[in-house]
N, C-alpha and C positions, 0 to 999 in steps of 0.2 A: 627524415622522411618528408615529401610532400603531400602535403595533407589534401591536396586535390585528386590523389590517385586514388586508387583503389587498395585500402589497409584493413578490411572490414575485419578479416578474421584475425588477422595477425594484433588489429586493437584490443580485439577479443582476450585474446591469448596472452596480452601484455596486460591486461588487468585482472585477471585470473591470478598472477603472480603478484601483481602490487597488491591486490586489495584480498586475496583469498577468498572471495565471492566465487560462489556455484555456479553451471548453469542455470539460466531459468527458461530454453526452450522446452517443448512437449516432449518428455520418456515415452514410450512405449507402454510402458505398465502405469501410467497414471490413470486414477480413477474419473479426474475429471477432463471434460469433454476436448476434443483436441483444438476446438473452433474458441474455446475459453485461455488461449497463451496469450502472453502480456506479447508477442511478436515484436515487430517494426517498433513498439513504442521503449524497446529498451536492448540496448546494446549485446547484453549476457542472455539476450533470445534468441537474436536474429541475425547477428555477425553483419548487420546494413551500415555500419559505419554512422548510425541514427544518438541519441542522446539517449541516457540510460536513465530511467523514470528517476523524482523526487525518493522513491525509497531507496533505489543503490545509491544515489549520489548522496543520500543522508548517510548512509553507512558506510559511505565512504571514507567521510567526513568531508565532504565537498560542498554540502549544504547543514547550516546549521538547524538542529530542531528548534528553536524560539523560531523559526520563520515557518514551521508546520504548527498551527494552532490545532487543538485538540477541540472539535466541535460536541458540544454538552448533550450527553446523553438523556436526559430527562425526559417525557414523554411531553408532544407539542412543542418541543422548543424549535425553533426558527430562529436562522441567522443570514446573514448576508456575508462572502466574502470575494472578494477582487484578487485573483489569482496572476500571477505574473507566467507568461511560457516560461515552460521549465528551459527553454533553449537559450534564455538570453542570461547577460550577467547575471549573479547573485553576489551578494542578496539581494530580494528584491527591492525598489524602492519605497520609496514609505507611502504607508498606508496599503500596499499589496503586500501578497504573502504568497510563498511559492506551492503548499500547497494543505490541504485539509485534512486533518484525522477524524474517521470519524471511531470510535470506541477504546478502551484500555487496552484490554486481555487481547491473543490472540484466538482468534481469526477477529483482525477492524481491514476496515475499509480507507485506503488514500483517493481522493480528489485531485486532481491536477490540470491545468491546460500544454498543449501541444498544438504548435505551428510550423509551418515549413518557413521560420524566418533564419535559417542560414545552410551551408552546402548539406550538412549533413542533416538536418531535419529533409529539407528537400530529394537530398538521395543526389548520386549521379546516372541520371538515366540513358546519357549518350555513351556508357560502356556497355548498352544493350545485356546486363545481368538483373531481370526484375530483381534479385535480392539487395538491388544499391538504390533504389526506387526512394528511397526515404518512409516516413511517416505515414503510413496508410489512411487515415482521415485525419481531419485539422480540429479540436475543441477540445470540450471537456471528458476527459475519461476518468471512468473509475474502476479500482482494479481493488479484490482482497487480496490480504497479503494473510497467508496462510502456514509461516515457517517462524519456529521460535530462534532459528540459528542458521542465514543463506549461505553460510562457508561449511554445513557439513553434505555432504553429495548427497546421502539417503535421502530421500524425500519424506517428510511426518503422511504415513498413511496413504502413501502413494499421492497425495495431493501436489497438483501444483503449489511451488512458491507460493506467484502472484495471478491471481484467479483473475482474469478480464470481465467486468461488466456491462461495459458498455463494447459491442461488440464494434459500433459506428459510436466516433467520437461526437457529441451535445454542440448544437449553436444555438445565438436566442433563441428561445422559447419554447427550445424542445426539455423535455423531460426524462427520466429513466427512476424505475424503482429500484434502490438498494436493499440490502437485508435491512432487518425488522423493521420493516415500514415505514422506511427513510425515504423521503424523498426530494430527487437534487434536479433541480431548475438553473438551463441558463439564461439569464434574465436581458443582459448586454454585453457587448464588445467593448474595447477601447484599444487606443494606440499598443499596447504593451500585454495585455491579457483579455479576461473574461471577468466578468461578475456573477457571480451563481448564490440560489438559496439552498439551503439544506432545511430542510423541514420533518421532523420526526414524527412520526403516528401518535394518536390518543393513548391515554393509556393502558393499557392491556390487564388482564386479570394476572396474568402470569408473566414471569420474566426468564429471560435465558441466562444460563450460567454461564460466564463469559471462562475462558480456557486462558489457566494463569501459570501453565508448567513453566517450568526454568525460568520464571520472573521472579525479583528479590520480594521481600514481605512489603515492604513498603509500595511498589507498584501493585501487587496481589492485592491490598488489604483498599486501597483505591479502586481497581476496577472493580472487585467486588461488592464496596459500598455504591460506586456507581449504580449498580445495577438495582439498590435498592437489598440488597442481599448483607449478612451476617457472615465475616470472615472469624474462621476457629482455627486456629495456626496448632501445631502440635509438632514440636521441636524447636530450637534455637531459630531465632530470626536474626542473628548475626553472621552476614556473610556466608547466608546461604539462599538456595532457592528452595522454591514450590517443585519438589519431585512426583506429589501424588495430590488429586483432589477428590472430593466426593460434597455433589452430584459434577458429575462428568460436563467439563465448557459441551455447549449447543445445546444440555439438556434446559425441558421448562420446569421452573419449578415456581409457587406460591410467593409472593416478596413476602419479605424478613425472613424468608428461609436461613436455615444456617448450610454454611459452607464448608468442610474440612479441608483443611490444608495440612499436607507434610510435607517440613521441610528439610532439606537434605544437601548436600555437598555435590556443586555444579557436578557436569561433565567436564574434563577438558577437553 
C-alpha cells in the first residue's frame, strides 16, 4: 500500500485481525457521555489513519510496559515525568517515558502526549474527508481505561473502554483534575515531548476499593495494599483470578478495611 493515501478503515480492519483488539469508538447503548471517546487520539475509534494511544500499542506489544511508569498512589505524592509523543519512535529515549499510570486495579487512569509530528498524527486534510483531519488537539491527554479484557466486544457495564478526560489536550500551564483528587500539570515542552506533574490529594478519611476482577492474586493483593486496604483471597491463588470481590471496586470504605477476594478460573 501507499501509506500516503487514504487506508484508514481498511488499517482499522487489518488490526482487528492481527491484534484481536475491539472497537473503542461510542456504542449506542453506552452509559458514558458520547463527547467522553478516546476519538482521533486512537486508531480502533476513529478509523483517521491517526496513532493508536500508549494503551493499544502496549497491548499490542508494540510498547513495552517498563517504559509506562506506575505513578505512586499514596496521598500528596508529587512527581515529575518527561513524556515522549506517543508518535515518535519507541522506546523512548532515556530519561523520557512514553507514558504514565496512574493506579493498579481497574478502572486507572493513562497520561500521555500527542503531536501532529508525522502524516498521520497530522491527518490528510487535502482529501477533503474531516475524518482524515489527524489528531484533534496537540498535548497532554488523559484518558480512563475502564475494560478488564479490550478483545472481548461486550463492553463491562456498557462503559466505554477508554473514558476521555481531558476533552482539549493540556499545554504549559494548564491543568485538569483527574479521579480521586489527582492532579496533572503541564509544566514545559521540549524538542521530543512534554514534562507534566502528577500531584495526588491529601489524605482522605476514606478510600476507594480499587476493582480487581480477572486480575491474578499477586496484582489484586498490590492494588489493594496500594489503597491502604486488607486483601482476604478465599480459594487457590495458583493460576487463577479474582472472579468476585466484596466491598464492590468504586465503593469508599474506612482504611485497613478488609477486602474479600474469590478466586476462580479465568474466562477464555
Amino acid at each position: 500500500v501507499a501509506m500516503a493515501e487514504s487506508n484508514c478503515v481498511w488499517l482499522m480492519e487489518m488490526m482487528h485481525t492481527l491484534t484481536r483488539m475491539w472497537d473503542l469508538y461510542h456504542f449506542n447503548n453506552d452509559v458514558d457521555p458520547v463527547q467522553r471517546d478516546i476519538a482521533y487520539f486512537d486508531e480502533m475509534s476513529s478509523a483517521s489513519q491517526t496513532h493508536p494511544t500508549s494503551y493499544s500499542k502496549n497491548e499490542y506489544g508494540w510498547l513495552d510496559t517498563s517504559y509506562i511508569p506506575i505513578h505512586p498512589y499514596h496521598a500528596g505524592a508529587s512527581a515529575d515525568y518527561t513524556l515522549q509523543y506517543v508518535s515518535l519512535s519507541q522506546p523512548p529515549q532515556a530519561g523520557n517515558v512514553a507514558a504514565v499510570r496512574i493506579g493498579y486495579g481497574i478502572p486507572y487512569v493513562i497520561v500521555e502526549a500527542r503531536k501532529k509530528t508525522d502524516q498521520f498524527e497530522t491527518g490528510m486534510p487535502s482529501t477533503g474527508d474531516p475524518q482524515e483531519f489527524g489528531i484533534s488537539s496537540e498535548g497532554a491527554i488523559a484518558y480512563r481505561v475502564q475494560t478488564h479484557n479490550p478483545t472481548q466486544p461486550e463492553r463491562e457495564g456498557n462503559k466505554k473502554p477508554l473514558f476521555l478526560m481531558t476533552l482539549t489536550a493540556l499545554n504549559p500551564g494548564e491543568t485538569a483534575q483527574l479521579d480521586h483528587g489527582v492532579t496533572l500539570r503541564v509544566s514545559g515542552a521540549h524538542a521530543d515531548g512534554l514534562t507534566v506533574n502528577i500531584k495526588n490529594a491529601p489524605l482522605p478519611p476514606d478510600v476507594m476499593v480499587p476493582g480487581v476482577i480477572g486480575v491474578n492474586a499477586r496484582v489484586a493483593r498490590q492494588a489493594i495494599a496500594q489503597h491502604d486496604l486488607v486483601p482476604i483471597f478465599h480459594g487457590s491463588q495458583v493460576n487463577t483470578v479474582v472472579v468476585s470481590q466484596s466491598p464492590e471496586g468504586g465503593e469508599f470504605v474506612p482504611r485497613q478495611n478488609k477486602v474479600r477476594l474469590e478466586m476462580g478460573e479465568a474466562e477464555p
